[in-house]
Structure formats: C-alpha cells, structure tokens
PDB file of the backbone (N, CA, C, O) and the ligand in Angstrom, with CONECT records:
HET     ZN  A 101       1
ATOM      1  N   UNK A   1      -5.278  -0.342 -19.061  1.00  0.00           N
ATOM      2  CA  UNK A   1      -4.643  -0.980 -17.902  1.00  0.00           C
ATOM      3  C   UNK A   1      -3.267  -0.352 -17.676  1.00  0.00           C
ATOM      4  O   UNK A   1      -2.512  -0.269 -18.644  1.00  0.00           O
ATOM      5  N   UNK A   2      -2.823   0.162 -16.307  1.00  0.00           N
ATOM      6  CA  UNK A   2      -1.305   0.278 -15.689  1.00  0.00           C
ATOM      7  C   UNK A   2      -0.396  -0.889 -16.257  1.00  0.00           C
ATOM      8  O   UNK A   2      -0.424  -2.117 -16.179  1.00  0.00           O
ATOM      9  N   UNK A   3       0.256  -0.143 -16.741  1.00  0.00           N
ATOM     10  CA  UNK A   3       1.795  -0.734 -16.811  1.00  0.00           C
ATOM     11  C   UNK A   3       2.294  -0.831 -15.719  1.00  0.00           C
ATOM     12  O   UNK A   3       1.996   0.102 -14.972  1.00  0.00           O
ATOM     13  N   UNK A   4       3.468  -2.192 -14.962  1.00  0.00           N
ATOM     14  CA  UNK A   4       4.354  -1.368 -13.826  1.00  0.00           C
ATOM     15  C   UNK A   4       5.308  -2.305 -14.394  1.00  0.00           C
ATOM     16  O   UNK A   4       5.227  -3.515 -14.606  1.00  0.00           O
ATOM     17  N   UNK A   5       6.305  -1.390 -14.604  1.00  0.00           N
ATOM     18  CA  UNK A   5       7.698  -1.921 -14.201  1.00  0.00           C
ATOM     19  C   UNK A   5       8.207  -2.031 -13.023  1.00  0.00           C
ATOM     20  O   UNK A   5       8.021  -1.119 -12.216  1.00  0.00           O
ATOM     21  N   UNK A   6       9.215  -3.560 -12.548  1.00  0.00           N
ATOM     22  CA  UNK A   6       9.735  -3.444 -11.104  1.00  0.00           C
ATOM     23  C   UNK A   6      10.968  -3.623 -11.426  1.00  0.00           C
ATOM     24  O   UNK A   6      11.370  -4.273 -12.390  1.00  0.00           O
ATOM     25  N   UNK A   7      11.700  -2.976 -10.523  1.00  0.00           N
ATOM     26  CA  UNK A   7      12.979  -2.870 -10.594  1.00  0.00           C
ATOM     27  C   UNK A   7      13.341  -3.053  -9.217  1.00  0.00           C
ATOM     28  O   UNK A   7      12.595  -2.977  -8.242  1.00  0.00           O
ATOM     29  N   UNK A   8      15.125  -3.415  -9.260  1.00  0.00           N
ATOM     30  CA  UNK A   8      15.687  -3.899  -7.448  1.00  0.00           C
ATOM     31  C   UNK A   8      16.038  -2.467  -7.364  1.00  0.00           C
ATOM     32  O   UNK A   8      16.661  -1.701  -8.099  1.00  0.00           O
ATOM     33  N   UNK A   9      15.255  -2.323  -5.886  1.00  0.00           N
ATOM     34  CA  UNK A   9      15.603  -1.071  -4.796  1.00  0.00           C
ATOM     35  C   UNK A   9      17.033  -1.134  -5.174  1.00  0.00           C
ATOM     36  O   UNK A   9      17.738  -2.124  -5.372  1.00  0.00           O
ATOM     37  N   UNK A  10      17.230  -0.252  -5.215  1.00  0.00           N
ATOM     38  CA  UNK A  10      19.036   0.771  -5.361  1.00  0.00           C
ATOM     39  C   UNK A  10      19.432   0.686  -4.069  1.00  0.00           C
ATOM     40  O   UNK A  10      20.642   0.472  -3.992  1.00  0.00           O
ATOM     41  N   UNK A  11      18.784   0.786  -2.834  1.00  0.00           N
ATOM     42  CA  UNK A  11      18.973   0.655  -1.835  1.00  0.00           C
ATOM     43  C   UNK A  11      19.672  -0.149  -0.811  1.00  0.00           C
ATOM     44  O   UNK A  11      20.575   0.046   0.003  1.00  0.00           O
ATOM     45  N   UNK A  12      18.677  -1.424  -1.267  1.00  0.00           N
ATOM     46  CA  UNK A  12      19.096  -2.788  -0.223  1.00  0.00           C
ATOM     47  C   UNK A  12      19.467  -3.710  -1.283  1.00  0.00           C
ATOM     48  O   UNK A  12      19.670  -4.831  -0.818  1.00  0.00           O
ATOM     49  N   UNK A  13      19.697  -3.611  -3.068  1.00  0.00           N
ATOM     50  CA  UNK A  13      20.007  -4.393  -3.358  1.00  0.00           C
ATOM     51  C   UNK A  13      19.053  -5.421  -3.799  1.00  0.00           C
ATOM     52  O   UNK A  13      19.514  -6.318  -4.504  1.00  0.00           O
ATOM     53  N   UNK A  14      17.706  -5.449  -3.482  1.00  0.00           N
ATOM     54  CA  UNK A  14      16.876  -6.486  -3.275  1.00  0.00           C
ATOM     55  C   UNK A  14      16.900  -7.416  -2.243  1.00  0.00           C
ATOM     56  O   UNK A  14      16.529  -8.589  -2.214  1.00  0.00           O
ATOM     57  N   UNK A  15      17.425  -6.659  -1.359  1.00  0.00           N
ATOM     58  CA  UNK A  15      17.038  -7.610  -0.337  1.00  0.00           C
ATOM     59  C   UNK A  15      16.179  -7.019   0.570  1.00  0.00           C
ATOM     60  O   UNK A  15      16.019  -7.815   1.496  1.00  0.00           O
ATOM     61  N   UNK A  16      15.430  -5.811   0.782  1.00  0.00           N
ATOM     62  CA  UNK A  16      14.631  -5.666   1.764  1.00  0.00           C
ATOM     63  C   UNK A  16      15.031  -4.940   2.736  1.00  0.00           C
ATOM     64  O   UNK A  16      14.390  -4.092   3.356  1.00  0.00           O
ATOM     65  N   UNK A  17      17.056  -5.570   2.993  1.00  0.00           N
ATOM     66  CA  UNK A  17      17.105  -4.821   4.337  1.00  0.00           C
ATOM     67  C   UNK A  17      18.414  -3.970   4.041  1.00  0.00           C
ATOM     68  O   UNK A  17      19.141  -4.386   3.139  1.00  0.00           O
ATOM     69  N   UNK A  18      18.858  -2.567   4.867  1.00  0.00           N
ATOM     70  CA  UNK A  18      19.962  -1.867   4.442  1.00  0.00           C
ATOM     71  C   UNK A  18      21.024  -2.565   4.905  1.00  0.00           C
ATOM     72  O   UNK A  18      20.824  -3.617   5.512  1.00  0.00           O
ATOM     73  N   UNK A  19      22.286  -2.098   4.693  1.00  0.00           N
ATOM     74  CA  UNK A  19      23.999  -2.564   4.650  1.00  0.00           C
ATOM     75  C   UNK A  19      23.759  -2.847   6.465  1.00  0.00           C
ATOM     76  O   UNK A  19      24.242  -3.775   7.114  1.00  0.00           O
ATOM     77  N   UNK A  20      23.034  -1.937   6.880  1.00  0.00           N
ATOM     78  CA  UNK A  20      23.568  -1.426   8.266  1.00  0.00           C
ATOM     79  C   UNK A  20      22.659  -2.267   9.007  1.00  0.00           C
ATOM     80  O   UNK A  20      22.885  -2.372  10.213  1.00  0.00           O
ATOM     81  N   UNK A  21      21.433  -3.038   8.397  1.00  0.00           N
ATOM     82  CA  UNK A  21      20.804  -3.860   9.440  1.00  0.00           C
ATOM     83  C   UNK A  21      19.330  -2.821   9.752  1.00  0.00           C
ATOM     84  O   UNK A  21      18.927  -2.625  10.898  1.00  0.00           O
ATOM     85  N   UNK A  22      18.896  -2.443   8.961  1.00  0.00           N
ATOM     86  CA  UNK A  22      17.840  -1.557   9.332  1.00  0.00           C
ATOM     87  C   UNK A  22      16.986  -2.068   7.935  1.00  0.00           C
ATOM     88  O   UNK A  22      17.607  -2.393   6.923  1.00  0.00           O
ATOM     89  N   UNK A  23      15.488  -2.100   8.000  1.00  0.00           N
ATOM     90  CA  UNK A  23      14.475  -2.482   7.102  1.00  0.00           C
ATOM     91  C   UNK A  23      14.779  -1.362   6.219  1.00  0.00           C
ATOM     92  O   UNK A  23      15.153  -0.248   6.585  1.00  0.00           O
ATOM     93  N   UNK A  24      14.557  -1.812   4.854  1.00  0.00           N
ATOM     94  CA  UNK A  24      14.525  -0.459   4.053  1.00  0.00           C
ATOM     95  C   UNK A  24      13.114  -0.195   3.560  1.00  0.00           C
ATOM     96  O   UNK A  24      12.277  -0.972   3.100  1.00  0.00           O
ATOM     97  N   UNK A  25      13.071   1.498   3.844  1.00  0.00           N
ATOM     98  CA  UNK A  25      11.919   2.307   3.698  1.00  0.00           C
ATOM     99  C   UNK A  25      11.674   2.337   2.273  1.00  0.00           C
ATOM    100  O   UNK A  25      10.580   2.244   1.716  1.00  0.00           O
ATOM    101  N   UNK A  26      12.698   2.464   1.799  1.00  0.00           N
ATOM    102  CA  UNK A  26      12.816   3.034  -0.162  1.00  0.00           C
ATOM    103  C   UNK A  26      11.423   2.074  -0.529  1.00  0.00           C
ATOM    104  O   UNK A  26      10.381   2.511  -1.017  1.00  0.00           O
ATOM    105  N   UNK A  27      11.664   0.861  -0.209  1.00  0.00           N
ATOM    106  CA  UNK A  27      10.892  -0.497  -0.943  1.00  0.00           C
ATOM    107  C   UNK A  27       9.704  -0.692  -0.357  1.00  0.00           C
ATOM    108  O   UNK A  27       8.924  -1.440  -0.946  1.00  0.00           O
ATOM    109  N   UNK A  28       9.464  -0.345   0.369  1.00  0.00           N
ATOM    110  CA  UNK A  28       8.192  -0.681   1.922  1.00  0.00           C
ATOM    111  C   UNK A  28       9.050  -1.094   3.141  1.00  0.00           C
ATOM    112  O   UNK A  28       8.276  -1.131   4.097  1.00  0.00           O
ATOM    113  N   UNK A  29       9.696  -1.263   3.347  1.00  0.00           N
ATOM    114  CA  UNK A  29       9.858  -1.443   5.085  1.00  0.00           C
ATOM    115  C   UNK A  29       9.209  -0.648   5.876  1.00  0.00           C
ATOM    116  O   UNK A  29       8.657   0.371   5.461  1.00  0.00           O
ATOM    117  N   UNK A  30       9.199  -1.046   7.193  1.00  0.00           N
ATOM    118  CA  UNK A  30       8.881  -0.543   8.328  1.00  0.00           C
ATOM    119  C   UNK A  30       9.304  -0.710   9.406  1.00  0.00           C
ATOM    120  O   UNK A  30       9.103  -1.760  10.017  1.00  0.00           O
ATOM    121  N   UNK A  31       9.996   0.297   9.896  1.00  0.00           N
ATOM    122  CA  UNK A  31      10.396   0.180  11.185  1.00  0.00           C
ATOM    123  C   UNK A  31      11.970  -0.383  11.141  1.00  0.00           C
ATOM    124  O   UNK A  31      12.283  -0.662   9.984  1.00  0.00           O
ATOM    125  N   UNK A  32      12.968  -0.605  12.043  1.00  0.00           N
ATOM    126  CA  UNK A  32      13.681  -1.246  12.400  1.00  0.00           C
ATOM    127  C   UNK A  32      14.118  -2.608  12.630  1.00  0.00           C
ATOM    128  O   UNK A  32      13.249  -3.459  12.817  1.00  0.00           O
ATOM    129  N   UNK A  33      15.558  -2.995  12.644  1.00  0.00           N
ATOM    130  CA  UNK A  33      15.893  -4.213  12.789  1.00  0.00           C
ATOM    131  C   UNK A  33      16.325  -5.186  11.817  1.00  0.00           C
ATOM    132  O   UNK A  33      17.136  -6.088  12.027  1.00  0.00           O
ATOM    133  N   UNK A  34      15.577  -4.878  10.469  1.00  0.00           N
ATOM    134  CA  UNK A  34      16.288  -6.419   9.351  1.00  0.00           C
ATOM    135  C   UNK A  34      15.261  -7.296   9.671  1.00  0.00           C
ATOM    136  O   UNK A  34      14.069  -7.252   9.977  1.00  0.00           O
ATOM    137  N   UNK A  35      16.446  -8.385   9.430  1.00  0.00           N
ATOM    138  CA  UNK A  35      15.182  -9.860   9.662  1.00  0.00           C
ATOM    139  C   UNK A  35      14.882 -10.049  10.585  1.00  0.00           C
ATOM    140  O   UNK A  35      13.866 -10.736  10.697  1.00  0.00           O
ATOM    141  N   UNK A  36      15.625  -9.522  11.924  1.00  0.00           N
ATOM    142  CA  UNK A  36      15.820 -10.251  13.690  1.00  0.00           C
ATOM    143  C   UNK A  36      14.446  -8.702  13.894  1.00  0.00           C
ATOM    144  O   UNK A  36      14.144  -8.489  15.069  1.00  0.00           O
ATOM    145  N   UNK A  37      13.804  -7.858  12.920  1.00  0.00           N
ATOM    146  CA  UNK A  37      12.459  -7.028  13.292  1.00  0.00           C
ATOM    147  C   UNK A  37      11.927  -7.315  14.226  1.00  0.00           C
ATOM    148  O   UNK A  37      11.427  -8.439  14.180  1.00  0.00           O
ATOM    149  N   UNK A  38      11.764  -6.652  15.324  1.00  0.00           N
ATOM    150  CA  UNK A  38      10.218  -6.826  16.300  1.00  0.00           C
ATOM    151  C   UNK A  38       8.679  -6.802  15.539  1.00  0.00           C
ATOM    152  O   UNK A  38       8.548  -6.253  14.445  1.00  0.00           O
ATOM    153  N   UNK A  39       7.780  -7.318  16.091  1.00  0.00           N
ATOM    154  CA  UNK A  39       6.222  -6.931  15.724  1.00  0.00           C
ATOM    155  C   UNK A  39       6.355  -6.502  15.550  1.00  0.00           C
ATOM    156  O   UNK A  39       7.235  -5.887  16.153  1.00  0.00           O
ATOM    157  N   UNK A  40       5.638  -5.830  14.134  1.00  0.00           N
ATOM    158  CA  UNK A  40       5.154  -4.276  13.885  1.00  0.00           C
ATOM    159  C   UNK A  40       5.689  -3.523  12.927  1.00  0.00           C
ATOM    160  O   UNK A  40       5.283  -2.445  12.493  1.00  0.00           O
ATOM    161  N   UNK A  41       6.945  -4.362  12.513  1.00  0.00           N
ATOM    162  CA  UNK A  41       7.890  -3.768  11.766  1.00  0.00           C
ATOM    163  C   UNK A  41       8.505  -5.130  10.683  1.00  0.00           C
ATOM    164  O   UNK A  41       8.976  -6.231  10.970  1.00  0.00           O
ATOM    165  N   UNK A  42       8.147  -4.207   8.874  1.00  0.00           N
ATOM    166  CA  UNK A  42       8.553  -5.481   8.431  1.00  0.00           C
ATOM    167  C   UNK A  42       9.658  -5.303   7.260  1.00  0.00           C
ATOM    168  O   UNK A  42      10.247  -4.280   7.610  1.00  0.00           O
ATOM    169  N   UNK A  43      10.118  -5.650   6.329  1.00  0.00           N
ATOM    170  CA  UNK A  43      11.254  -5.601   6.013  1.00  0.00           C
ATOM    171  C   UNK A  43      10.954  -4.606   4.639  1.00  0.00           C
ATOM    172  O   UNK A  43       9.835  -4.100   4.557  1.00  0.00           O
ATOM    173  N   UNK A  44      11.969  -4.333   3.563  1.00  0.00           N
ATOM    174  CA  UNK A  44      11.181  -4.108   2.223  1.00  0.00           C
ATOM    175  C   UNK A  44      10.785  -4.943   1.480  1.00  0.00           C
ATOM    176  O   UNK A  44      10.880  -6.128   1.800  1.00  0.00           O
ATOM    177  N   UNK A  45      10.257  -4.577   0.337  1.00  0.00           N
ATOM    178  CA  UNK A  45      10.030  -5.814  -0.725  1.00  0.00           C
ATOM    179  C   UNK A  45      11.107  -6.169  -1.474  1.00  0.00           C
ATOM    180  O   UNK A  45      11.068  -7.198  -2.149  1.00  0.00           O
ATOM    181  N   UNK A  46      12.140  -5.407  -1.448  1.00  0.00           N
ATOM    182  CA  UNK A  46      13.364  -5.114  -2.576  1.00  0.00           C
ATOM    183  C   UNK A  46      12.978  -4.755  -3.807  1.00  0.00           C
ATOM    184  O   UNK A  46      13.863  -4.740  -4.663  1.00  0.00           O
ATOM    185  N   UNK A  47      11.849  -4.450  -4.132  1.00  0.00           N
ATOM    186  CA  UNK A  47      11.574  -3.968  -5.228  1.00  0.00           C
ATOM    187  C   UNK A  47      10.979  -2.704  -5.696  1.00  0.00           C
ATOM    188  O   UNK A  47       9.840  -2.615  -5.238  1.00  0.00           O
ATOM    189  N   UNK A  48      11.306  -1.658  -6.451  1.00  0.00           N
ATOM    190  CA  UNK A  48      10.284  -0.549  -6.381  1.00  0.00           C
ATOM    191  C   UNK A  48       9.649  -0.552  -7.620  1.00  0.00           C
ATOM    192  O   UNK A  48      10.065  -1.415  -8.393  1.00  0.00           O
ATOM    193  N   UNK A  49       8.869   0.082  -7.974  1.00  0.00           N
ATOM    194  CA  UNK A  49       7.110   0.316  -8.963  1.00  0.00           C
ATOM    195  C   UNK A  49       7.178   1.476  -9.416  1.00  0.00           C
ATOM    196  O   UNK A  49       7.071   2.593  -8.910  1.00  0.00           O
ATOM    197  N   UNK A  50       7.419   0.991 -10.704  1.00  0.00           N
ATOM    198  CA  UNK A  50       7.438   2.445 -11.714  1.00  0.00           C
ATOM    199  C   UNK A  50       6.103   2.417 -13.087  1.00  0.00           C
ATOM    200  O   UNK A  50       6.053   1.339 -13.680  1.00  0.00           O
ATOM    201  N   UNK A  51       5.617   2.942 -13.317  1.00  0.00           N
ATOM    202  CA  UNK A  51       4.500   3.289 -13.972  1.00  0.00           C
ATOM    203  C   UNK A  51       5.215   3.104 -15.490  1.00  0.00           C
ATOM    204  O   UNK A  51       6.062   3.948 -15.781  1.00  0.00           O
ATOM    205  N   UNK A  52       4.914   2.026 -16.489  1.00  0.00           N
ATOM    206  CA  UNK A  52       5.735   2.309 -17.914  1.00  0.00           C
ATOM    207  C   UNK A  52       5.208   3.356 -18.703  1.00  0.00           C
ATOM    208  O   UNK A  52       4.164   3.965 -18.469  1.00  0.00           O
ATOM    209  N   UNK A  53       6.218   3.589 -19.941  1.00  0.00           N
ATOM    210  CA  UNK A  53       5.470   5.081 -19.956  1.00  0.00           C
ATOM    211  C   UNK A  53       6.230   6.098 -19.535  1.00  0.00           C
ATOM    212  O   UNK A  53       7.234   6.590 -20.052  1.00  0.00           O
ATOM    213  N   UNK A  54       5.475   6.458 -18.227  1.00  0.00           N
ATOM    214  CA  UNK A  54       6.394   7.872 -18.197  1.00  0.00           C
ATOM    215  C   UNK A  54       7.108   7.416 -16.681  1.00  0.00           C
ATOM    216  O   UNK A  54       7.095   8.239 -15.765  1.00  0.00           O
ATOM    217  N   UNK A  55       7.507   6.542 -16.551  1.00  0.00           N
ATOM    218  CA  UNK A  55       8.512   6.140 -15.637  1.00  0.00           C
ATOM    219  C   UNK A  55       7.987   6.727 -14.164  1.00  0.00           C
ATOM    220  O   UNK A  55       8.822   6.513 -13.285  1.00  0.00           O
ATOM    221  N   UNK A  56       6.979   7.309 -13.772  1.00  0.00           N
ATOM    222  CA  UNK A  56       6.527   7.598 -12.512  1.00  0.00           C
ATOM    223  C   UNK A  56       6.627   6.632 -11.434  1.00  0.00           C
ATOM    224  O   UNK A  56       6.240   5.466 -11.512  1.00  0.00           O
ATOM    225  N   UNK A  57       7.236   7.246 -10.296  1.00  0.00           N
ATOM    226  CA  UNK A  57       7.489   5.698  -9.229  1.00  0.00           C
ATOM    227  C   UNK A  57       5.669   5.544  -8.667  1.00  0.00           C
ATOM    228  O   UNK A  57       4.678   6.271  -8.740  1.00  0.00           O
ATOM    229  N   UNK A  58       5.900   4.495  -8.239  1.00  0.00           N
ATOM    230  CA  UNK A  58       4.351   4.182  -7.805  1.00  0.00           C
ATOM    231  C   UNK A  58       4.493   3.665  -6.152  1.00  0.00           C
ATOM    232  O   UNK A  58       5.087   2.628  -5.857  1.00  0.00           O
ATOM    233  N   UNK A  59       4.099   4.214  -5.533  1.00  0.00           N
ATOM    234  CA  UNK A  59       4.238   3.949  -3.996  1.00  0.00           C
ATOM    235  C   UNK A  59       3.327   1.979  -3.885  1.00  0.00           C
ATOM    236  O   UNK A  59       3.014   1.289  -4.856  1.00  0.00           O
ATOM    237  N   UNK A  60       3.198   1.711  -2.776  1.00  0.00           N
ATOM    238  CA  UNK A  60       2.819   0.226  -2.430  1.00  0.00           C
ATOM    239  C   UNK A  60       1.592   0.374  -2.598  1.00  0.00           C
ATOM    240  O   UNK A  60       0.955  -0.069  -3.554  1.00  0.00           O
ATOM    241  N   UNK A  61       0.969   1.290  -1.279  1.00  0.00           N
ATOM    242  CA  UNK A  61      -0.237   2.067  -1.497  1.00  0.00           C
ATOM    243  C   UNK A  61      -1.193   2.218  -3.031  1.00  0.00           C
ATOM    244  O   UNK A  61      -2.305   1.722  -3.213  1.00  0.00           O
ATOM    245  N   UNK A  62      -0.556   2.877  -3.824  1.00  0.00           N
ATOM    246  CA  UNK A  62      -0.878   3.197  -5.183  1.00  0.00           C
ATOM    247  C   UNK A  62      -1.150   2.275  -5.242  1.00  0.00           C
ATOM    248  O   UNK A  62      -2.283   1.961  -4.876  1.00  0.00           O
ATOM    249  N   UNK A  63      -0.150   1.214  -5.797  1.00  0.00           N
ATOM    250  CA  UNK A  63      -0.344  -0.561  -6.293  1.00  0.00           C
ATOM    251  C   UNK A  63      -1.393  -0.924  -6.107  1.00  0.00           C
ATOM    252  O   UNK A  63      -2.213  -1.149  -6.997  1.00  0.00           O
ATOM    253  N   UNK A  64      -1.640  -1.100  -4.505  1.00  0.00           N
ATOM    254  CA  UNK A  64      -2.430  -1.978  -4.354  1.00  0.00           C
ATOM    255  C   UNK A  64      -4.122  -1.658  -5.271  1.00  0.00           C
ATOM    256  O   UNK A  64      -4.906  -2.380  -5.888  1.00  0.00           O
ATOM    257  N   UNK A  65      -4.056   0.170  -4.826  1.00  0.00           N
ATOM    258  CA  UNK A  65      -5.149   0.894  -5.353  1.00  0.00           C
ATOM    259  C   UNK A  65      -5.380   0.500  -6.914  1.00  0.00           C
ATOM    260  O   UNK A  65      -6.465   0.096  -7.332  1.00  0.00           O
ATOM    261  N   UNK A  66      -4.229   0.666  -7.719  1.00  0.00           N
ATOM    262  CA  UNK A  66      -4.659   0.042  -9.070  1.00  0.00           C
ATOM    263  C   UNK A  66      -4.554  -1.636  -9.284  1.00  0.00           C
ATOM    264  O   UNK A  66      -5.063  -2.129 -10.291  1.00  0.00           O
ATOM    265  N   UNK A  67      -3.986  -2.343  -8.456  1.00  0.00           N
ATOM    266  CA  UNK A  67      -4.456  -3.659  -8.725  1.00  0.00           C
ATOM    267  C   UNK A  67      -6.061  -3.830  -8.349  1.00  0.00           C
ATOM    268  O   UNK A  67      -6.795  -4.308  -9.214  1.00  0.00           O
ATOM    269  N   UNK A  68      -6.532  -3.498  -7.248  1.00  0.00           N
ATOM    270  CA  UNK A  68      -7.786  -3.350  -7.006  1.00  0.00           C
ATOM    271  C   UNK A  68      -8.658  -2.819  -7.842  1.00  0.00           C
ATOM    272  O   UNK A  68      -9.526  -3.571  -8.285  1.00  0.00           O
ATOM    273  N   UNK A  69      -8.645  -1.495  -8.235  1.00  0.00           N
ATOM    274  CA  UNK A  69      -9.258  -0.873  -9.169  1.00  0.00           C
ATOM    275  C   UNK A  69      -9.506  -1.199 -10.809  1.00  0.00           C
ATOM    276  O   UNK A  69     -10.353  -0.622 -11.491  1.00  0.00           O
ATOM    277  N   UNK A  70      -8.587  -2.247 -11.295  1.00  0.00           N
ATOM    278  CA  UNK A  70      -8.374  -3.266 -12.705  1.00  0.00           C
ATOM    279  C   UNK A  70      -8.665  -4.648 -12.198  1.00  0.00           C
ATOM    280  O   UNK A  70      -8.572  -5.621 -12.947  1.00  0.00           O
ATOM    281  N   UNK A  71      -8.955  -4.733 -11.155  1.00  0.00           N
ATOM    282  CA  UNK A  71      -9.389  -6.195 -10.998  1.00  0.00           C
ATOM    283  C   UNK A  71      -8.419  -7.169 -11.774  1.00  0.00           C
ATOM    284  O   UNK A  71      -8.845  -8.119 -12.430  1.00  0.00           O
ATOM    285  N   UNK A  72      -6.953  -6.829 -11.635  1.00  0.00           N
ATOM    286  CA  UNK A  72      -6.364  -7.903 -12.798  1.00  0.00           C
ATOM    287  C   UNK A  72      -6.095  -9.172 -12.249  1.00  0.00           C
ATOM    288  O   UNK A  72      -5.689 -10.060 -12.999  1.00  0.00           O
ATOM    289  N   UNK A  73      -6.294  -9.426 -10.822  1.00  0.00           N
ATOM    290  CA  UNK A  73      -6.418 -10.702 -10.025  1.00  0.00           C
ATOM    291  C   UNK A  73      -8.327 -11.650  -9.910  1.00  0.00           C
ATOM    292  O   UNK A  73      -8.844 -12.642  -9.395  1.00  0.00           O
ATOM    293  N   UNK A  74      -8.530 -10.988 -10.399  1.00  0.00           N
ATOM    294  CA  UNK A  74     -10.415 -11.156  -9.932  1.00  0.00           C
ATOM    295  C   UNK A  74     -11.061 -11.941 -11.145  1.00  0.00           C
ATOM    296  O   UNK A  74     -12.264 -12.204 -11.140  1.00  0.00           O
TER     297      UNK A  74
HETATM  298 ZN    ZN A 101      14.983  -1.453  -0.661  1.00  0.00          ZN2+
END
C-alpha cells in the first residue's frame, strides 16, 4: 500500500487561496477569484501529497488513481 504524506501548501498557507486573491494551483485550484470564484473554478485543498519513502509529490489525479486502485475506502 502507498504511503502519503500531507503537508500545508507553501503557497496559500493552507488555505486554498493565494495572498493576492487568486485560487491556488500548487494544491488543486482552478481558475480564478478565491472564495467570491465563479462556476467552474474552485479553490485549493491547502494541502499537497507526497509519496513516504522517497518523498515524490503526488498530483490529485495520482491520488485519486491510487486510492481507487487499493480500494482503501471500499
Ligand atoms: Zn496551496
């Protein structure tokens, strides 16, 4: 089974969104705006995904692929 370590985005701090009012990408965001976001666009998680071990970052994508793939929710 994957290890993941999470750690707070360096970025936003853990909060999801940058200094300047823009979603942060680092964590998952999308798109523009912060919290006041239009459709379509959503904030970060504040958190990023590192593989323990050999410290490899792990994109959201990935995640989801190995939570799925270990069934560790199922
Ligand atoms: Zn972030």
């Amino acid at each position: 089974m994957t290890r993941i370590d999470f750690r707070q985005c360096p970025h936003c701090g853990g909060y999801g969104v940058r200094d300047n009012g823009d979603n942060c990408t680092t964590c998952g965001g999308i798109g523009r705006g912060g919290l006041n976001s239009p459709a379509g666009s959503c904030i970060g998680s504040g958190e990023l995904m590192y593989e323990a071990g050999t410290g490899r970052q792990i994109s959201h994508a990935e995640f989801m692929t190995i939570v799925s793939s270990e069934d560790r929710y199922g």
